[in-house]
C-alpha positions in Angstrom: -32.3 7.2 69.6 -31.9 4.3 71.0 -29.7 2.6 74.1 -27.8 0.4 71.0 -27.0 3.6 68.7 -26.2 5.3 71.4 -23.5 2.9 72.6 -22.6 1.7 68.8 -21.7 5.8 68.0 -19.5 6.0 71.5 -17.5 3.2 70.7 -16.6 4.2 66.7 -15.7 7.9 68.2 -13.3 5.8 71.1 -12.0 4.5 67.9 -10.7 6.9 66.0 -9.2 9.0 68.9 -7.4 6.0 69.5 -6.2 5.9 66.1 -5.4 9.3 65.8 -3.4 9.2 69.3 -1.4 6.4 68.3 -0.7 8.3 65.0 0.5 11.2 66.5 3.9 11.8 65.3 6.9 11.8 68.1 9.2 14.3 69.2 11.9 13.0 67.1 9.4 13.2 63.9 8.2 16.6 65.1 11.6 17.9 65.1 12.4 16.7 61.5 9.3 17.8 60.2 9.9 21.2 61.6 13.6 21.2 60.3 12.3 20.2 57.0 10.1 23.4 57.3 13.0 25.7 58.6 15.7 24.4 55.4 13.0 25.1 53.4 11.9 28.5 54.3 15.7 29.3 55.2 16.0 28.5 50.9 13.2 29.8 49.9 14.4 33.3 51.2 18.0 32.7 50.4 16.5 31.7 46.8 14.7 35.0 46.9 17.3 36.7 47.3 18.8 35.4 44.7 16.2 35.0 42.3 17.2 31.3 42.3 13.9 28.3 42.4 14.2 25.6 44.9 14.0 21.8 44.6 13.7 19.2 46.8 11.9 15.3 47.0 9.0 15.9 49.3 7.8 12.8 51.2 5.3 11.9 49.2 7.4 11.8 46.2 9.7 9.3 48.6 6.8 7.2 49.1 5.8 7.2 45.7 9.7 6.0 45.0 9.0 3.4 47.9 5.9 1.7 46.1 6.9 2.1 43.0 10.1 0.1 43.5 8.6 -2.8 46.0 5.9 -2.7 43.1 8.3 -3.9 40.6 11.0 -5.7 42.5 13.8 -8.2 40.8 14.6 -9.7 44.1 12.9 -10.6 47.4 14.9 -8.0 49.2 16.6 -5.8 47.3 14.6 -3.6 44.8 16.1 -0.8 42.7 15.6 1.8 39.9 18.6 1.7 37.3 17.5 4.8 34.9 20.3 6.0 33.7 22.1 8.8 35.6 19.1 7.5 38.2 20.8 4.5 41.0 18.6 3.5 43.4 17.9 0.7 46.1 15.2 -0.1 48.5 16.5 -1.8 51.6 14.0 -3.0 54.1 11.8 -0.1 53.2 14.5 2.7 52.7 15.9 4.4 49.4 18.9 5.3 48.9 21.5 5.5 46.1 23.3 7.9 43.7 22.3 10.6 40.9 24.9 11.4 38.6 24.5 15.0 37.2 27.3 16.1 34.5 30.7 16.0 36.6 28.9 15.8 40.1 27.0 12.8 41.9 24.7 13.2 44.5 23.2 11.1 47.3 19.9 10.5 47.6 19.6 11.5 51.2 21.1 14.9 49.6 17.7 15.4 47.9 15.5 15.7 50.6 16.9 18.6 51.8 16.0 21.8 50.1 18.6 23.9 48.0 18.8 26.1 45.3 21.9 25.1 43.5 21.4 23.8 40.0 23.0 20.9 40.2 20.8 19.6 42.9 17.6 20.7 41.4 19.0 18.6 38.1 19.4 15.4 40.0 15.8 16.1 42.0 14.2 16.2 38.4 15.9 13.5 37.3 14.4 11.2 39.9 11.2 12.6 39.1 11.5 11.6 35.5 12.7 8.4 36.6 9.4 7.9 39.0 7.5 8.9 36.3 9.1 6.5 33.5 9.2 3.1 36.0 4.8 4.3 37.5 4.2 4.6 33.8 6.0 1.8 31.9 6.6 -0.6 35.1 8.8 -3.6 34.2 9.9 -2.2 30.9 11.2 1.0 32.4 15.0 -0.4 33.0 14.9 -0.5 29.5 14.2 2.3 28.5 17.4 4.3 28.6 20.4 3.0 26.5 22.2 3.4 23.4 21.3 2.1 20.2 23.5 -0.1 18.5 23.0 -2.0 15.0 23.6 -4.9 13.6 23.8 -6.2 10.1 22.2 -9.2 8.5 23.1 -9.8 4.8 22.6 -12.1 1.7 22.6 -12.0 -2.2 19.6 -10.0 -2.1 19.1 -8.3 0.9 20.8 -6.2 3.4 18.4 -5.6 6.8 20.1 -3.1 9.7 18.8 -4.3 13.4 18.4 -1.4 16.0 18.7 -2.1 19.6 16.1 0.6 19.6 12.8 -0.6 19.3 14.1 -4.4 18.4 13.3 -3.5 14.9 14.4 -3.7 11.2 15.4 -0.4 10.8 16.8 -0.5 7.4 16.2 -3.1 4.4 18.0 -2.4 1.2 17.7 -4.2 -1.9 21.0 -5.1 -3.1 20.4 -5.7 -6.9 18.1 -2.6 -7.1 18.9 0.7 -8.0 16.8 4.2 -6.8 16.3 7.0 -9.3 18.6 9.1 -6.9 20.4 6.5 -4.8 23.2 3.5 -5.4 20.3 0.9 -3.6 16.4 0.8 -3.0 15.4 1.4 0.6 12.4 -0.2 1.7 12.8 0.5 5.2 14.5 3.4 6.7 14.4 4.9 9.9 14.0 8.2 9.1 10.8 6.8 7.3 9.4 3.5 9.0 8.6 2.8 12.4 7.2 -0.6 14.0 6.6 -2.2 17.1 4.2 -4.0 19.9 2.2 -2.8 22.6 1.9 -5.0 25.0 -0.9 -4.3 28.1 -1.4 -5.5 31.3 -4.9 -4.4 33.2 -3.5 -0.6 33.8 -0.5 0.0 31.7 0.2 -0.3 27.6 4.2 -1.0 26.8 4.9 0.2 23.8 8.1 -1.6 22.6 9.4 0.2 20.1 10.7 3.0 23.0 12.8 0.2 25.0 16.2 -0.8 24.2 17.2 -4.2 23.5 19.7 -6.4 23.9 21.4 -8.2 21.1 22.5 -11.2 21.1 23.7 -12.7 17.8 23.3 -16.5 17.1 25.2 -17.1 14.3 25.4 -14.6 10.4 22.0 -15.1 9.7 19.8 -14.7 13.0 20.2 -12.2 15.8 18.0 -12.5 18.8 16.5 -8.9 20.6 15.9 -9.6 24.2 14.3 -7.4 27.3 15.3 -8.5 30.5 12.1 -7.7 32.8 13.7 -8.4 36.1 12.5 -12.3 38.4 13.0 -14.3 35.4 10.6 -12.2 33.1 12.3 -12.0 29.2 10.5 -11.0 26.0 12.3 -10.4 22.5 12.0 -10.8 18.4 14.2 -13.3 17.2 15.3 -12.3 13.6 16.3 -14.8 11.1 17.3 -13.6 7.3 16.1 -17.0 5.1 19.0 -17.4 2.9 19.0 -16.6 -0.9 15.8 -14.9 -0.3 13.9 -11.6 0.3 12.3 -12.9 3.3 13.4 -12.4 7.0 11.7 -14.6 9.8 10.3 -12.7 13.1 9.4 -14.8 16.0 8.2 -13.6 19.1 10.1 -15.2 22.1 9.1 -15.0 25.7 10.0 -16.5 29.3 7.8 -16.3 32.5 5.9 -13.6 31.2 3.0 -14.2 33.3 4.7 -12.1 36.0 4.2 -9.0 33.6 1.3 -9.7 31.5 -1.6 -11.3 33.1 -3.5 -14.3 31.2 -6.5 -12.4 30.6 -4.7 -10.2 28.1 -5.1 -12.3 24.7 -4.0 -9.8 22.2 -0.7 -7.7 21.1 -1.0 -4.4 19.3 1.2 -3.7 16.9 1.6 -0.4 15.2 3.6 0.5 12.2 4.2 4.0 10.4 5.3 4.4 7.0 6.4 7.8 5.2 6.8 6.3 1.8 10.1 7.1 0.0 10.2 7.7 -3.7 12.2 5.5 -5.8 11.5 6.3 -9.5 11.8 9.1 -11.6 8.7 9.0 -12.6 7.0 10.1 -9.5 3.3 10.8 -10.7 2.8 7.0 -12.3 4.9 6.1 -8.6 2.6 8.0 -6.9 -0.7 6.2 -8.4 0.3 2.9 -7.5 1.1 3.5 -4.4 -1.7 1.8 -1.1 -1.9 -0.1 1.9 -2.4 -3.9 0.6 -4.0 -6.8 2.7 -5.1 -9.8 2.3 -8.2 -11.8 4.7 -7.9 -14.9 6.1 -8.7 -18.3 4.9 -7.8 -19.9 1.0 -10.7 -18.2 0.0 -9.5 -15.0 1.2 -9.5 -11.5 -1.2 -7.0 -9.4 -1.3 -7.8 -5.7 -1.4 -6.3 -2.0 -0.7 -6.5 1.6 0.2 -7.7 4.3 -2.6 -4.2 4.9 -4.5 -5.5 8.2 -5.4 -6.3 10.6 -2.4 -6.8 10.1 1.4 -8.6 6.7 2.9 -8.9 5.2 6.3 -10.2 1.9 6.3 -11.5 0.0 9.7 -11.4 -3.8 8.8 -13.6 -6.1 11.8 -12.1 -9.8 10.3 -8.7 -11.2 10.4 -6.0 -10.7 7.9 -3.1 -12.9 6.8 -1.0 -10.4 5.8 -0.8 -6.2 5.3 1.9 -4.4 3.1 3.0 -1.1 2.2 3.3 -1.5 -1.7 4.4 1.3 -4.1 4.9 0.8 -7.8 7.8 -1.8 -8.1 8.6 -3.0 -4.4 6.6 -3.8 -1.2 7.2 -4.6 2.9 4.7 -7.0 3.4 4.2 -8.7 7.1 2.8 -11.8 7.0 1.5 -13.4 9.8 1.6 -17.3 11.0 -2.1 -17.1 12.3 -4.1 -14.1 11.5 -4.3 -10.4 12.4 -7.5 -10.0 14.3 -9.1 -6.8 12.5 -6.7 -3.3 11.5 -7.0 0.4 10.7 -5.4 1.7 8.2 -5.0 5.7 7.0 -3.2 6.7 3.7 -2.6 10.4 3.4 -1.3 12.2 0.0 1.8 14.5 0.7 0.5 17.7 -0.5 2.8 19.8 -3.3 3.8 22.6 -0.5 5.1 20.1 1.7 9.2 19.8 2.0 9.6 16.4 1.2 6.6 16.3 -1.6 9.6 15.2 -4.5 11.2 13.1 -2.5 8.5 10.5 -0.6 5.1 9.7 -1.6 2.4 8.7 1.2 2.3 8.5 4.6 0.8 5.8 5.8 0.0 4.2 9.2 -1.0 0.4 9.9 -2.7 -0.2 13.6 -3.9 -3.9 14.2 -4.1 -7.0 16.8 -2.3 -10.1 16.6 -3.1 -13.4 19.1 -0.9 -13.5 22.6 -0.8 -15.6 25.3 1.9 -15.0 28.1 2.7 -18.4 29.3 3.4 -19.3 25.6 7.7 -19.5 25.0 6.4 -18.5 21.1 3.2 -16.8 21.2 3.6 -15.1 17.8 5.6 -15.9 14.1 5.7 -13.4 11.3 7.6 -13.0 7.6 8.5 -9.7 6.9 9.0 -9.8 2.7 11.4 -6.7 1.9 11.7 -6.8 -1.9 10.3 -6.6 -5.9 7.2 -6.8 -7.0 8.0 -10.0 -9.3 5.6 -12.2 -10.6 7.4 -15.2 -10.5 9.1 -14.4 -7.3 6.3 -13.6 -5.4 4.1 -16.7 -6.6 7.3 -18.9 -5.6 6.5 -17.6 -1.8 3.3 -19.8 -1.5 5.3 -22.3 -0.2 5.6 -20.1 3.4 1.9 -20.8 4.0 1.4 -24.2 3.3 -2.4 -23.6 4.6 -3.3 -21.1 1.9 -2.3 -19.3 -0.5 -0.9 -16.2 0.0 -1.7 -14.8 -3.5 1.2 -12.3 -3.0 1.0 -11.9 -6.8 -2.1 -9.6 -6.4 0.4 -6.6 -5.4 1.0 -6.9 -8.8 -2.1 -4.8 -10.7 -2.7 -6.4 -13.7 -5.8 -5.6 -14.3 -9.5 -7.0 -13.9 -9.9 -11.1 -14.0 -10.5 -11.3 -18.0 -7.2 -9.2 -18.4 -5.1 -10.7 -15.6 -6.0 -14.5 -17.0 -4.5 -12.9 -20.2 -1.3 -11.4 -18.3 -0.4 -14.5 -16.0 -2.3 -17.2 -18.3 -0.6 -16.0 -21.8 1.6 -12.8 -21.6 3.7 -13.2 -18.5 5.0 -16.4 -19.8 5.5 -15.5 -23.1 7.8 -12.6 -21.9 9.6 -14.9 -19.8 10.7 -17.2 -22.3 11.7 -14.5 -24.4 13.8 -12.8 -21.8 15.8 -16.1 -21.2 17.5 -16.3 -24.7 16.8 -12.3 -25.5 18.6 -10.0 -23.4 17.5 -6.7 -24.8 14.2 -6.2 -23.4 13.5 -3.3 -26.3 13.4 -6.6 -29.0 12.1 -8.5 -26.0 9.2 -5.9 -26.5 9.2 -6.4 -30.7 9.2 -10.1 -31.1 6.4 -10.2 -28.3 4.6 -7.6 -30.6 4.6 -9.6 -33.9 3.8 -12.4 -31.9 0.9 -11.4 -30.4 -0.2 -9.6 -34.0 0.5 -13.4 -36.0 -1.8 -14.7 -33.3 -4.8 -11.8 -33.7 -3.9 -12.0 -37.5 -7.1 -14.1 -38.8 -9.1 -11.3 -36.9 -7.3 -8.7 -38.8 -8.2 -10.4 -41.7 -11.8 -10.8 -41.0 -12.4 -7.2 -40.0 -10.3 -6.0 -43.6 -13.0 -8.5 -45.3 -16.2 -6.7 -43.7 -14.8 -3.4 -44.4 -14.2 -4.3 -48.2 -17.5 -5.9 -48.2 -19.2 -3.2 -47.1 -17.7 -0.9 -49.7 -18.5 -2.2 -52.2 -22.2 -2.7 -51.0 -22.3 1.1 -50.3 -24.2 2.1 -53.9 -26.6 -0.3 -53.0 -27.0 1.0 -49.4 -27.2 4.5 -51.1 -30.0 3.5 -53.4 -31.8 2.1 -50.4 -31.1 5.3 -48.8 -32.6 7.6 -51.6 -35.8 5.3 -52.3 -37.1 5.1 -48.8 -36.5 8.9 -47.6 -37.7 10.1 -44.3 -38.2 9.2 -40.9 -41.8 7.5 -41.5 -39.7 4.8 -43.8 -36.6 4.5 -41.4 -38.5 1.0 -40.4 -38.4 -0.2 -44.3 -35.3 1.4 -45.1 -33.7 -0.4 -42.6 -35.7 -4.2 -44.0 -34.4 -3.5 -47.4 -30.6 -3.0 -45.6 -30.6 -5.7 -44.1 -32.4 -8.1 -46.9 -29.1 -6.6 -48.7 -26.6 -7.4 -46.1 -28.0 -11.0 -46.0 -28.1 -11.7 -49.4 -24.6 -10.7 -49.9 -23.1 -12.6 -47.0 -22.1 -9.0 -45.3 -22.7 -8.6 -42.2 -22.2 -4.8 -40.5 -20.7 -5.5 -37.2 -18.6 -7.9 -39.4 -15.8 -4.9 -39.2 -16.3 -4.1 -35.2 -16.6 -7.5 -33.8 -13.2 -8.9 -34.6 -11.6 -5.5 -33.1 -13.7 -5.7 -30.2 -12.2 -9.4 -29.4 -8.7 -8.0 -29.7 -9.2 -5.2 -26.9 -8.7 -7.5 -23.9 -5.1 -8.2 -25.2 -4.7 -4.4 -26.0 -5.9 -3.7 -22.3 -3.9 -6.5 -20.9 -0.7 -5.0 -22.1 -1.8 -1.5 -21.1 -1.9 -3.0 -17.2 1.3 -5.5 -18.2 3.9 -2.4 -19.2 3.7 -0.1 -16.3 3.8 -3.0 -13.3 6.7 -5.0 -15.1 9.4 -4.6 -12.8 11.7 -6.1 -15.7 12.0 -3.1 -17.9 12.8 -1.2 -14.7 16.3 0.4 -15.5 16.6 -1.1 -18.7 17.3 0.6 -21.5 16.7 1.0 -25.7 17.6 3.1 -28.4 17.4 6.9 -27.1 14.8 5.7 -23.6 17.0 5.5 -20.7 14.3 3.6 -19.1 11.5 1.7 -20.6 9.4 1.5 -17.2 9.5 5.6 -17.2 8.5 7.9 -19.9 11.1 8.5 -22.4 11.9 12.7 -21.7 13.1 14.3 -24.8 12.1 17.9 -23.6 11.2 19.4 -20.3 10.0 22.6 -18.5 9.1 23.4 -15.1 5.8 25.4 -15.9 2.0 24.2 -15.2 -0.4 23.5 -18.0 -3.7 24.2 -16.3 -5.8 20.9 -16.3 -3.0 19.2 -18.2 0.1 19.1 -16.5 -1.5 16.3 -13.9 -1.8 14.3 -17.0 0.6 15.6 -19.0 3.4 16.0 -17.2 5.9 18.1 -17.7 7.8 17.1 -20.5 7.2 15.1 -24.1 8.5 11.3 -24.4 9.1 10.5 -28.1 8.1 6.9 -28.1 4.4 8.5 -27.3 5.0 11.1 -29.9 6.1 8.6 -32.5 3.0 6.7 -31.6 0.6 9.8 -31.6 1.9 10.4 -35.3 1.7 7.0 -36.5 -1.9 6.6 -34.9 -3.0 9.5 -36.6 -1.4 7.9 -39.9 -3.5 4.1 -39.2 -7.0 7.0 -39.0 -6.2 8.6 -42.4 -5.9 5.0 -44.0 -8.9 3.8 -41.7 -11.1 6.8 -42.5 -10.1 6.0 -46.7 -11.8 2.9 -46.5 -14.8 4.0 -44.9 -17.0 5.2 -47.3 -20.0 5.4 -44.9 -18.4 8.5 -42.9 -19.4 10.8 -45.4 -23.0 10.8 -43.5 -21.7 11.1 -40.1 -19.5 14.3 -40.7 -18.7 15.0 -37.3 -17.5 11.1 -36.4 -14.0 12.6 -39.3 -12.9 15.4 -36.6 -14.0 12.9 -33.9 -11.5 9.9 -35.2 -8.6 12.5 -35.6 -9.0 13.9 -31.8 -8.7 10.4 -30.1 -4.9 9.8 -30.9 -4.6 13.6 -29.5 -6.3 12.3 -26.4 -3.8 9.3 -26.0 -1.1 11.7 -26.7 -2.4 13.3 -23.6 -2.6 10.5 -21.4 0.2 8.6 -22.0 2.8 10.9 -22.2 3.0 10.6 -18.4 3.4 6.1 -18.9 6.2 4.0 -19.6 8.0 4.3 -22.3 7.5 0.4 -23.0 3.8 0.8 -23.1 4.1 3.6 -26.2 6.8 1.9 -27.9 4.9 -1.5 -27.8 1.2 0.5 -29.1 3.7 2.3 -31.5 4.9 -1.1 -32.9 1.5 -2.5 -33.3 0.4 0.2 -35.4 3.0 -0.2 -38.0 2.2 -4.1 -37.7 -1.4 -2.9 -38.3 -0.8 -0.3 -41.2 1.5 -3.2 -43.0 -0.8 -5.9 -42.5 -3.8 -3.6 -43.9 -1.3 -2.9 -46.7 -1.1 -6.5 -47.0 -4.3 -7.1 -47.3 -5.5 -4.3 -49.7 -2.6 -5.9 -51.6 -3.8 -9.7 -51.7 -7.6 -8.9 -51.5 -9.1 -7.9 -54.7 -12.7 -5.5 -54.4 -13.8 -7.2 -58.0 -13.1 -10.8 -56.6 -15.5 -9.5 -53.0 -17.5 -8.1 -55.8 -17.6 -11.2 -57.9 -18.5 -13.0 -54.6 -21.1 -10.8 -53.6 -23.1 -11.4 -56.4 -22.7 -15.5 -56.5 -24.5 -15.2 -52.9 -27.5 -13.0 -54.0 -28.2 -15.8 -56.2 -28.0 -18.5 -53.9 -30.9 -19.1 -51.3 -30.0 -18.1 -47.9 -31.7 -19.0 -44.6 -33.3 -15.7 -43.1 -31.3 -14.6 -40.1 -32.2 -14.0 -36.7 -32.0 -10.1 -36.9 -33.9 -10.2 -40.4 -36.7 -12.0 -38.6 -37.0 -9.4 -36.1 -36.9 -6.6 -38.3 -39.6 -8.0 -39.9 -41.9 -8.8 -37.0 -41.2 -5.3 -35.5 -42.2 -3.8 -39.4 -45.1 -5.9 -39.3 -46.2 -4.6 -36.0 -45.6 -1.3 -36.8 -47.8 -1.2 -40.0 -50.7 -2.6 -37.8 -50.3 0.1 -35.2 -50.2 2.5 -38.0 -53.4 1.2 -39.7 -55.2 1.1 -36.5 -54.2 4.5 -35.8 -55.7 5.8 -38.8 -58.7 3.9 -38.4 -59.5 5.9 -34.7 -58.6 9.0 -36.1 -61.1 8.3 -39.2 -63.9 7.5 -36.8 -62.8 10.7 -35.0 -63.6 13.0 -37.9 -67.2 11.2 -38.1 
């Protein structure tokens, strides 16, 4: 070891005995060290005694207290902690103040002493909560004690309730809307729904929706919640209810945030819990429509959803314009100025033992990102859309994103594109028209029937043609039938039926293709019925409610694998059409002569309208009475045209086109390429088993 080390290692000891000497505590700090010691042990054995704990602030919670406050001063010389029953100032360096505990307040210099009294070991943990909440929640942590107050925003439509808790809508309620067990729809509740913003500096996350605001109304329509950070520092949601509308305005309004929130921080979390409330009677069909919606970002922009049937989580990576929580007949949809940057979303069924299975539907919880900047006075704009799921209304609410569309309209489900086109291109304003000179929507219902029956009426016609023509050709095809027997001449069987079919100007699928063009319209309604919010509540003849099932009987027993389509009760409308649909097979299966080879297809045809009686029990009772007044349409027109059409006049007709020449059709051409064919593989077949037996 050298002379250098040598003297480098003297010098760092000198150092730190130096330090330490100069450290050493005086007399006067020895003394109240030891007293501290003494009061202690003095209570401790006292508290012994009388099986009593003790409580005191030692001094490094003081110190704590001392750095916590200078940490997050409101003035250059004066810093405090206001937390309630918690009153404290830092004065050059030293705390001091009041804690107010039930009748009793205490000084703070009281505290540091030890005792066993109860009062004083309340106030000591009350300081330590209070150290706790301002380390933890920093600038925010004056606001976290308080009481909540509300205030009320109202229009013709909609009624939101503000809490000074959280800054929040805490209650929406749909004025003109009724719930199955309740004068008003609820969107919102607090017992239910939860929102609010995290904000994060490089240490800390502030979650918003534990602070308490303060109000401050601007005039009957906007309210303005404000937190008052301390040097300047504000941040609040200004709420404005758009007049004459379902739509409420939420802007984010801030002042010298930069003190709080650094400028490297360039996002806002916002987290929102939903525990869905039921609102129809019908809770099954409630309970199926029910999802997280959301729509990506950009005009071109899809809008998708959760699984409505069992759990999902979804993580989505690109931005969003806006997310809802939508159940059957009414959504809260939050749409954003600019974008959400990515979300997570988790939907989770209520299960049947639960409480509050009859009474809510999902619970669902929204996490996701939205752009910040804290030197920004309006970092952040949203809508919040409290209301119906109305075709027309929603579509009218374009206008709030002038950038894209919103297509607000898909939280409507009406089915795949072929079948929506029908239902917003053909059947949405048809029903509209109607409904403004027509105020029962039961006839509403009727006259849209016939009309949509006049309009399929020359395919109705066409079918009843093919199905005569092919009656009366039925001999023939059962001549055919017996004079080419066997599999081997299924090939030339098949030739000679179709040389008869085109000779007479029939044509087999003649029947099944004019039926087959008419199913988009029957599955357009079958989405239409159950997601128009229009028959909601209204009533006809013995249904209370066209857009529930129509109860005539109900029990409270479970039909194994049947009730969870079944239901538990019978609707009448669905009976009525069960009955009649069975009715339309009888007179179907008369004119069919061909079922007599397919035996089984008879049994078959009668189970299907079993099937539906099944499956729609549990729909609205506008959907069965509509397919109930389509099948007497269709029994009276087939009446109709048994009536007008003669068999001897398709007879007559039949024969005129054997005689004529007709061009050979596509599918007769192929038959006879594929028979030709065949015979060659059958003749060189019998040629290689010939030289075989050689």
């Amino acid at each position: 070891m050298d002379k250098n080390t040598i003297t480098g290692m003297l010098l760092m000891c000198a150092v730190i005995f130096g330090f330490m000497w100069l450290q050493k505590p005086s007399e006067a700090e020895l003394a109240e060290q030891q007293r501290i010691k003494d009061s202690i042990a003095a209570v401790q054995k006292q508290a012994e005694t009388n099986n009593q704990p003790v409580a005191m602030l030692s001094p490094d919670e003081v110190q704590q207290l001392q750095a916590v406050m200078a940490e997050h001063s409101t003035d250059s010389t004066r810093q405090g902690i206001d937390d309630g029953a918690v009153k404290l100032s830092l004065v050059d360096g030293k705390v001091s103040g009041t804690v107010a505990v039930a009748d009793t307040t205490l000084a703070f210099d009281d505290l540091l002493s030890a005792s066993s009294d109860a009062k004083h070991r309340e106030a000591v943990e009350a300081v330590k909560k209070a150290l706790e909440n301002y380390a933890k929640n920093g600038a925010f942590a004056a606001s976290m004690t308080g009481t909540e107050q509300i205030i009320k925003l109202r229009n013709d439509s909609l009624e939101v309730e503000l809490s000074t808790k959280g800054g929040v809508v805490s209650r929406a309620k749909l004025l003109a809307y009724k719930a199955y067990n309740a004068p008003q729809v609820e969107v919102f509740t607090p017992e239910d729904n939860q929102y609010g913003f995290v904000l994060s500096n490089n240490t800390q996350r502030f979650e918003t929706q534990n602070c308490f605001f303060t109000p401050e109304q601007l005039n009957d329509s906007t309210v303005v919640m404000k937190l008052d950070l301390g040097g300047g520092a504000t941040w609040g949601l200004k709420y404005t209810l758009v007049p004459g509308s379902y739509m409420v305005r939420v802007e984010m309004v801030q002042n010298n945030m930069t003190q709080v929130i650094p400028l490297n921080i360039n996002t806002v979390d916002l987290l929102w819990h939903q525990k869905m409330a039921r609102h129809e009677e019908g809770k099954m069909f409630e309970e199926r429509n029910s999802a997280i919606y959301y729509k990506y970002a950009g005009e071109g922009g899809d809008v998708e959803y959760t699984k409505e049937n069992g759990d999902d989580d979804k993580d989505i990576k690109d931005r969003l314009k806006w997310i809802s929580t939508k159940n059957q007949f009414f959504s809260a949809v939050l749409i954003a100025d600019s974008v959400f940057t990515g979300a997570h979303f988790e939907s989770r069924e209520i299960k049947k033992e639960a409480p509050d299975y009859q009474t809510h539907l999902k619970v669902m919880d929204i996490r996701t990102s939205i752009p910040y900047a804290s030197d920004k006075d309006n970092p952040a704009n949203f809508y919040f859309y409290f209301g119906p799921n109305r075709y027309k209304l929603l579509s009218s609410y374009d206008k709030y994103s002038p950038r894209e569309d919103l297509k607000l309209t898909k939280l409507i489900p009406l089915g795949w594109k072929l079948f929506r086109w029908i239902n917003t291109g053909v059947i949405i304003p048809v029903f509209n028209w109607l409904g403004s000179f027509i105020s029962s929507y039961g006839i509403i219902i009727l006259v849209l029937t016939i009309i949509i029956k006049i309009v399929l009426s020359p395919l109705t016609f066409k079918s009843y043609m093919s199905q005569a023509k092919m009656r009366v050709l039925s001999p023939d095809i059962a001549a055919i039938n017996e004079k080419y027997p066997g599999q081997e001449n299924a090939m030339k069987r098949q030739q000679k039926t179709m040389e008869l079919y085109n000779l007479a100007g029939a044509n087999p699928m003649g029947g099944c293709l004019p039926m087959l063009l008419q199913m988009p319209i029957l599955i357009a309604m079958f989405t239409f019925f159950p997601s128009c919010i229009e028959l909601r509540g209204q009533s006809f003849l013995w249904a209370q409610d066209l857009s529930a099932p129509d109860k005539i009987v109900e029990w409270t027993g479970q039909i194994p694998f049947i009730t969870n389509y079944f239901g538990n009760h019978i609707s009448l409308f669905c009976l009525l059409m069960t009955v009649t649909n069975i009715g339309y097979t009888y007179l179907t299966m008369q004119s069919q002569q061909q079922q007599q080879s397919m035996p089984g297809m008879k049994a078959m045809m009668y189970l299907m309208p079993l099937m539906f009686l099944v499956f729609f029990n549990n729909y609205a009772s506008g959907l069965s009475y509509y397919y109930f007044i389509s099948l007497l349409i269709t029994i009276a027109q087939t009446y109709a045209c048994r009536a007008f059409v003669s068999e001897d006049k398709v007879r007559a007709q039949i024969a005129i086109n054997k005689t004529k020449p007709r061009k050979k059709s596509g599918m007769m051409a192929r038959l006879e390429e594929a028979q030709r064919r065949q015979q060659e593989l059958l003749r060189e077949q019998e040629k290689r088993n010939k030289g075989k037996k050689k």
